[in-house]
ZAZA-197461 format. One line per 5 residues: number of its first residue (from 0); for each residue x, y, z of C-alpha. Coordinates in steps of 0.02 Angstrom, whole numbers. Example, Ala and Ser with C-alpha at 12.3 -4.5 7.8 and 13.67 -1.06 7.14 Angstrom:
2
0) 615 -225 390 ~ 684 -53 357
! end
This chain:
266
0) 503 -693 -183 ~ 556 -528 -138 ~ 457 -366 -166 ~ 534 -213 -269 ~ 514 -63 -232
5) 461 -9 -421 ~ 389 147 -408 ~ 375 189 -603 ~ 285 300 -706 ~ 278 412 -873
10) 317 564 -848 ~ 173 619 -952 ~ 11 526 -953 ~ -137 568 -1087 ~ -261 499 -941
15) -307 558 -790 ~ -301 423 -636 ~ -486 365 -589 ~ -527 447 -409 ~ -657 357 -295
20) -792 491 -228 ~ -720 608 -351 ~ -800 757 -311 ~ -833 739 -119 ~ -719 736 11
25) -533 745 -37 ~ -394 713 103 ~ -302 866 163 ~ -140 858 258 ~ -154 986 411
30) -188 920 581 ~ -361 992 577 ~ -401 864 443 ~ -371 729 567 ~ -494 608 657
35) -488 543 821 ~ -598 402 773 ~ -460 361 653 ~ -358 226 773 ~ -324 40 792
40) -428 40 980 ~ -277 -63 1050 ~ -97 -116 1031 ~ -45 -247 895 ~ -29 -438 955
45) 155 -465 920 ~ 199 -616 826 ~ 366 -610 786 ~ 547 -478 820 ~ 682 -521 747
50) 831 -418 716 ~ 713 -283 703 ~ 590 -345 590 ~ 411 -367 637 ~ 244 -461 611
55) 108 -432 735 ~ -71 -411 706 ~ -240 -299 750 ~ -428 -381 777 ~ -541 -254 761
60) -711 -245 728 ~ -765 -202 542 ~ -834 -5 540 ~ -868 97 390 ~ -728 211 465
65) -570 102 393 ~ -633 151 200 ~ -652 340 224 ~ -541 451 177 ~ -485 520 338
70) -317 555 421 ~ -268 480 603 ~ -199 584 718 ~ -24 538 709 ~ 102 705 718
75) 248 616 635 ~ 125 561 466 ~ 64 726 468 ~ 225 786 454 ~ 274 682 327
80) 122 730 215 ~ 172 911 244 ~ 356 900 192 ~ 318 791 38 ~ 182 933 -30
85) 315 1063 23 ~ 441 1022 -91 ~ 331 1011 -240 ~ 312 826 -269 ~ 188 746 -378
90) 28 650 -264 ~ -84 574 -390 ~ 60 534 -524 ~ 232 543 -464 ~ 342 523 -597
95) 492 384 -585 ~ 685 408 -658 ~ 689 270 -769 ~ 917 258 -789 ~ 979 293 -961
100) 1053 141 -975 ~ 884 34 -959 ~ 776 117 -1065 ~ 693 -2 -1169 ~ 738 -130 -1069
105) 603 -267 -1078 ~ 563 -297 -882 ~ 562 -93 -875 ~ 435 -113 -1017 ~ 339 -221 -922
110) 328 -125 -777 ~ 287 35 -877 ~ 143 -41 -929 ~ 68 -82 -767 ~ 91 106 -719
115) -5 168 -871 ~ -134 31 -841 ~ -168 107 -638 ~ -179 276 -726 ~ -304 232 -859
120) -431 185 -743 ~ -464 43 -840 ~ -399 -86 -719 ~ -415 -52 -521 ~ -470 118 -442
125) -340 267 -381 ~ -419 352 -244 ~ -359 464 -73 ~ -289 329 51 ~ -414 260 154
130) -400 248 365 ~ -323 85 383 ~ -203 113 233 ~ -140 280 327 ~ -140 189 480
135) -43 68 409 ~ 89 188 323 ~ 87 298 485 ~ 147 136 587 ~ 285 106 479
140) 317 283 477 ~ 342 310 668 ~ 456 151 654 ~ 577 225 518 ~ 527 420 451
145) 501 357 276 ~ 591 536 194 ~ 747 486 306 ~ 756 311 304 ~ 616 235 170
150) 560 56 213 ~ 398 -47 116 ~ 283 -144 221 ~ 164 -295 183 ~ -16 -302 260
155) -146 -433 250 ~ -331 -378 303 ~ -458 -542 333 ~ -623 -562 394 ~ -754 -674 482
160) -927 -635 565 ~ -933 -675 729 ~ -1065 -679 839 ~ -1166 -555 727 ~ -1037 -424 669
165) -895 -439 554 ~ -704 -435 623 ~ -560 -393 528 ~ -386 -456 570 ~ -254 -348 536
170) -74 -426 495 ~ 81 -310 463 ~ 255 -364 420 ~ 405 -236 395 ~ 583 -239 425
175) 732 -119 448 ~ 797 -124 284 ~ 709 -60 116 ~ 618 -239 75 ~ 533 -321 219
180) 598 -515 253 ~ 529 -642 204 ~ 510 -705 389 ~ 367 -573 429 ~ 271 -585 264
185) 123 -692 377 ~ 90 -788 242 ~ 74 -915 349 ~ -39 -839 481 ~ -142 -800 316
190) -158 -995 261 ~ -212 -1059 420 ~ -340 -904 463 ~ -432 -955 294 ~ -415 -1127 346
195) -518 -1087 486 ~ -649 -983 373 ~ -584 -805 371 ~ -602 -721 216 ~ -442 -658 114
200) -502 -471 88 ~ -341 -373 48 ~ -149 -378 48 ~ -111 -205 46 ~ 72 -153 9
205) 168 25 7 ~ 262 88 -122 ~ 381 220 -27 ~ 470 405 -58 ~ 602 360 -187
210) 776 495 -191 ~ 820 537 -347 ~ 988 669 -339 ~ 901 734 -197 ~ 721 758 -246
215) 608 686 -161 ~ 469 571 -267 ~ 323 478 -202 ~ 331 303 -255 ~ 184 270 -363
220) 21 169 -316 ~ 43 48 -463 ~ 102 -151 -440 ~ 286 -208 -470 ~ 289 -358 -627
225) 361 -442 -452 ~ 185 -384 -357 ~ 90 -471 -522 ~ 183 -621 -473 ~ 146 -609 -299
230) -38 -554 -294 ~ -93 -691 -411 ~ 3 -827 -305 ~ -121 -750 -160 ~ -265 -757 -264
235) -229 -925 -317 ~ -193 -989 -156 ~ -277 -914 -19 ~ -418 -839 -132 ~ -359 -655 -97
240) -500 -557 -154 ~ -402 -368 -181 ~ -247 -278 -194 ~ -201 -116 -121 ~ -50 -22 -173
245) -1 140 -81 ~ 112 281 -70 ~ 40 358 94 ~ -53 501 -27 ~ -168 382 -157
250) -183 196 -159 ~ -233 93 -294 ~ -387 -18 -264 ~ -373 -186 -372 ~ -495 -325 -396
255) -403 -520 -429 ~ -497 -463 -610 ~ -385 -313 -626 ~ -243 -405 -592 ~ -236 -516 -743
260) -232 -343 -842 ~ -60 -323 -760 ~ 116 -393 -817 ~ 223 -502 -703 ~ 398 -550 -758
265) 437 -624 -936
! end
């Protein structure tokens, strides 16, 4: 199953998206904002190259760092950040061109409703993106600049104790082209790791800078009818426990109880 990159939303919304720690720290976009801390401590484990898609992996040891909202220190995603705010574009609700021809379509229906669901805040929390999501983004970033050349990436976080601490294990899969293959998913990797007792915590998935006549739109942190479908074969299957759904600004946090709120495809 392939991925879409279905960044949609109203244009006007009568709710206002649910923010985590609303009220404390919010993520700013100039270097200063930055942490050092804020880095995978080593190189990925590569898994797979082929015709320049990817699927390697991090182990790192679980730290309270990876779900605060802090910045790494990564010139090109700062960058990026920078130009997207400079030209005006909307971060917590970008809108999405829904063509002429479509409107009222039903799968456009569908995925409308998903988008009005993340905004409600009745089904998964929208908060600033997290360390590891920006990490995440930033990697794909430094492989194609996503306001040049926009690319989505798939992510799958586990974890296990070991020997009296918790480690996570980080896979990411991404291609050249807009949707990743389906070679560097890792589903795979995923099946046998909770096989072996890891625990499923998160798939986490981008959702990047759409073009429309040459303005620049943030895709929006809301799941594809085509994610529904996906996510709840996860859950199902490999007992995936959340859903993360980014633009490299805000991600949407989902539980596998928020996702039955959401539409897949008729």
């Amino acid at each position: 199953m392939m991925l879409a990159l279905l960044g949609l939303a109203a244009s006007a919304m009568a709710c206002s998206p649910k923010m985590s720690g609303q009220g404390g720290p919010s993520v700013r976009t100039d270097p200063s904002a930055a942490v050092d801390d804020c880095r995978f401590p080593s190189e990925p484990v590569v898994i797979r190259v082929q015709d320049g898609a990817v699927l390697h992996y991090w182990e790192v040891e679980e730290r309270a760092l990876w779900s605060r909202p802090l910045l790494p220190t990564d010139s090109a995603y700062v960058r990026y950040r920078s130009r997207v705010e400079e030209v005006g574009a909307d971060l917590a609700r970008p809108p999405q061109f829904v063509p002429e021809d479509q409107r009222g379509n039903e799968n456009w229906r569908r995925e409308l409703h998903n988008v009005e669901l993340a905004y409600s805040a009745e089904a998964g929390t929208l908060h600033p993106v997290h360390c590891l999501e920006a990490l995440l983004f930033a990697h794909q970033n430094a492989r194609h600049p996503q306001l040049d050349h926009p690319t989505e990436f798939i992510a799958s976080v586990l974890r296990k104790p070991v020997g009296g601490r918790a480690v996570l294990r980080v896979y990411f899969g991404a291609g050249n082209d807009l949707f990743p293959p389906r070679e560097v998913y890792g589903f795979d990797r995923v099946e046998r790791d909770v096989s072996a007792g890891w625990e499923y915590v998160a798939m986490l998935h981008n959702h990047t800078v759409q073009d429309e006549a040459g303005q620049v739109r943030l895709g929006v942190p809301a799941p594809s009818v085509a994610d529904v479908q996906l996510l709840r074969g996860l859950v199902e299957s490999y007992g995936l426990e959340r859903a993360w759904i980014t633009n490299g600004f805000y991600t949407l946090d989902l539980s596998a109880d928020d996702l039955t709120q959401y539409l897949g495809p008729e």
